[in-house]
C-alpha positions, 0 to 999 in steps of 0.5 A, spaced: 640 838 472 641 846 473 642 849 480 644 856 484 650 855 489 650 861 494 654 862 500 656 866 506 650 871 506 652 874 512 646 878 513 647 883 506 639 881 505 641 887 499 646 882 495 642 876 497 635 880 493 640 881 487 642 874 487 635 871 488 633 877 482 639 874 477 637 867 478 629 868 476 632 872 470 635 865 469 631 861 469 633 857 475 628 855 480 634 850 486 638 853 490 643 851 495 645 855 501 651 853 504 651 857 510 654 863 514 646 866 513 646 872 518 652 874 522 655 881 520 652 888 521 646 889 517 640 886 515 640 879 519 632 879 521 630 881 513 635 876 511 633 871 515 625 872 512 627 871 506 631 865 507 624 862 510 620 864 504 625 861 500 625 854 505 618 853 504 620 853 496 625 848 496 631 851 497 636 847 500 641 849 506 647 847 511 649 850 516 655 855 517 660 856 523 657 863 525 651 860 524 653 855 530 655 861 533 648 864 534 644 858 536 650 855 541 651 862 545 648 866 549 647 873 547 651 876 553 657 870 550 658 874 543 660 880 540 661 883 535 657 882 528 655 876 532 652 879 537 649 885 532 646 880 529 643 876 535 640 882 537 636 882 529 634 875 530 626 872 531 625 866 535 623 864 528 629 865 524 633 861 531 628 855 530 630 855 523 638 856 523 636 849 529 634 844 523 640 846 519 644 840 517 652 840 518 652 837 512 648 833 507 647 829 501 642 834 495 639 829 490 645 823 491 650 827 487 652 833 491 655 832 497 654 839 501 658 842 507 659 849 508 667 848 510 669 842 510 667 835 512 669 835 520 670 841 521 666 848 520 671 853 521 676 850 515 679 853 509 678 846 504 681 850 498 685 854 502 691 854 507 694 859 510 702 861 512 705 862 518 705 869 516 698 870 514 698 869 507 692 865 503 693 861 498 690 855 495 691 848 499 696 843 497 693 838 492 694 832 497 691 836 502 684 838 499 685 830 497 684 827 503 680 832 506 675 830 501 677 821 503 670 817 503 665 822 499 662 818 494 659 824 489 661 826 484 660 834 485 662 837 492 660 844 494 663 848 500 663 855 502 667 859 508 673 862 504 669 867 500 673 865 494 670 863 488 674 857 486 674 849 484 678 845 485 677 838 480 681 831 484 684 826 482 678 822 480 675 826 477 670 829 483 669 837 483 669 841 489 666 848 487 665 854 492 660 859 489 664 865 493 661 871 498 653 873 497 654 878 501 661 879 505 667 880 499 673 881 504 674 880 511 679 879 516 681 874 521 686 871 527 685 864 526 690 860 525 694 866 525 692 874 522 690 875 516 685 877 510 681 875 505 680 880 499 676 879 492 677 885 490 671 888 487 664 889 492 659 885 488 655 879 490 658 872 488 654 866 487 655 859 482 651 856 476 652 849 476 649 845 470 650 838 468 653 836 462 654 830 458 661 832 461 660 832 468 658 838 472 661 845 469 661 850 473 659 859 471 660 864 477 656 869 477 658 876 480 652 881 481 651 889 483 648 892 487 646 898 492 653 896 495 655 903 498 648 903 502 650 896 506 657 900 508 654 906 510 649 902 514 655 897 517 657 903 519 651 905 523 651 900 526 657 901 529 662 896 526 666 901 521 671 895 520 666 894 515 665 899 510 670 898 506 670 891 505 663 893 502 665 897 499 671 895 495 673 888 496 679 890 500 680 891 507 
C-alpha cells in the first residue's frame, strides 16, 4: 500500500495542481484528503472542479471545519475567507462538500478525520498556551484523544504542521501539512499563529512496509507570489504574506 496524504487546500487551487503534479510524477494513484478544501481568498471554484475530478478517480475525502462552516451558514452568516469563498462556490461543489463524512475508516486500516475524532475544531498534535504559543500536545493527552481507534495508522490534519506522533502501541498518527495555507492566525482558544516558515505546498507519502507504515513529507513549489498577489486582490491582504513567506 502506497498513498498520498493532502490537507487544508483552502482553495490554492495553484498548490493543489503542483501537488496532484507531483504525485503522478510518483507514481501514486490513492489520494486521501482530509478536509478544509475551500475557505480562503482564492481559487474556491477551480479548486473545488478539481476535487470533483479527482472524486470520480477514487480519491477519498473528509470534511474540514471550514468546510462545515460553508454548508451549515448562510452567506449573510459569514465573513471573511469563508464568506470570499462561499461567493465562489457552485450548487455543484456545495453538494459535494454534503456527502462528506466527518470521519471514516480507508480500507480497514487507516482511520481518517480532519482534526481530531469528536471534535473538528481540534489541534491532536498540538496545544496551545494560555499565552499563545503552539506546541506539541502532551503525550498523554494525544493518547486519549486517540482511545477506541483500532487501526493502526491515523491521519488528521487542521494544524497545518507536518508531524507524526508514534503512540504507545505502536498506532501512528501522521498530519501531511497545509496544501495550500502555510501560516495563519487565530483567536481560538486564545490568539495565536501558526508559522512553516517557508511558502510551498505540503503533503505526505504514506508506504506500507514489513515495518509499519513509514511516512515521507513532501513539500512542493509553486507560483506562490501569484496567490498572495491575488489574496490581496481579493480583498484579504491578512494573506499575502503567509503566501508569501510561511510567516505572519
Amino acid at each position: 500500500m502506497r498513498f498520498a496524504v493532502i490537507a487544508d487546500i483552502h482553495g490554492n487551487c495553484a498548490a493543489l495542481q503542483a501537488v496532484l503534479d507531483d504525485i503522478a510524477a510518483l507514481g501514486i494513484r490513492d489520494i486521501v484528503n482530509l478536509g478544509d478544501c475551500f475557505s480562503g481568498p482564492l481559487e474556491a471554484d477551480r479548486t473545488g472542479d478539481l476535487l470533483l475530478l479527482m472524486d470520480m478517480t477514487g480519491s477519498q475525502t473528509v470534511r474540514g471545519n471550514h468546510d462545515r462552516y460553508l454548508i451549515e451558514s448562510d452567506a449573510d452568516q459569514l465573513q471573511g475567507s469563508d464568506l470570499i469563498a462561499h461567493r465562489q462556490l457552485a450548487p455543484r461543489h456545495f453538494d459535494w462538500l454534503r456527502k462528506l463524512q466527518f470521519s471514516m475508516v480507508w480500507r480497514e486500516e487507516v482511520f481518517v478525520c480532519h482534526a481530531t475524532p469528536k471534535d473538528d475544531n481540534l489541534y491532536w498534535l498540538e496545544t496551545v498556551s494560555a499565552q499563545g504559543h503552539v506546541t506539541i500536545r502532551p503525550q498523554d493527552e494525544i493518547e486519549a484523544l486517540a482511545s477506541g481507534i483500532a487501526q493502526p495508522l491515523i491521519l488528521c490534519g487542521h494544524s497545518h504542521i507536518a508531524r507524526m506522533v508514534t503512540l504507545e502501541d505502536g498506532r501512528l498518527i501522521v498530519n501531511p501539512g497545509s496544501v495550500g495555507c502555510p501560516a495563519y492566525f487565530d483567536d481560538a482558544p486564545v490568539y495565536h499563529t501558526v508559522e512553516t516558515g517557508h511558502a510551498m505546498a505540503s503533503y505526505a507519502v504514506i508506504e506500507k512496509t514489513e515495518k509499519g507504515f513509514v511516512p515521507t513529507f513532501r513539500n512542493v513549489a509553486y507560483d506562490h507570489m501569484a496567490m498572495s498577489r491575488l489574496a490581496v486582490k481579493n480583498g484579504r491582504p491578512g494573506w499575502a504574506k503567509p503566501l508569501a513567506t510561511g510567516r505572519v
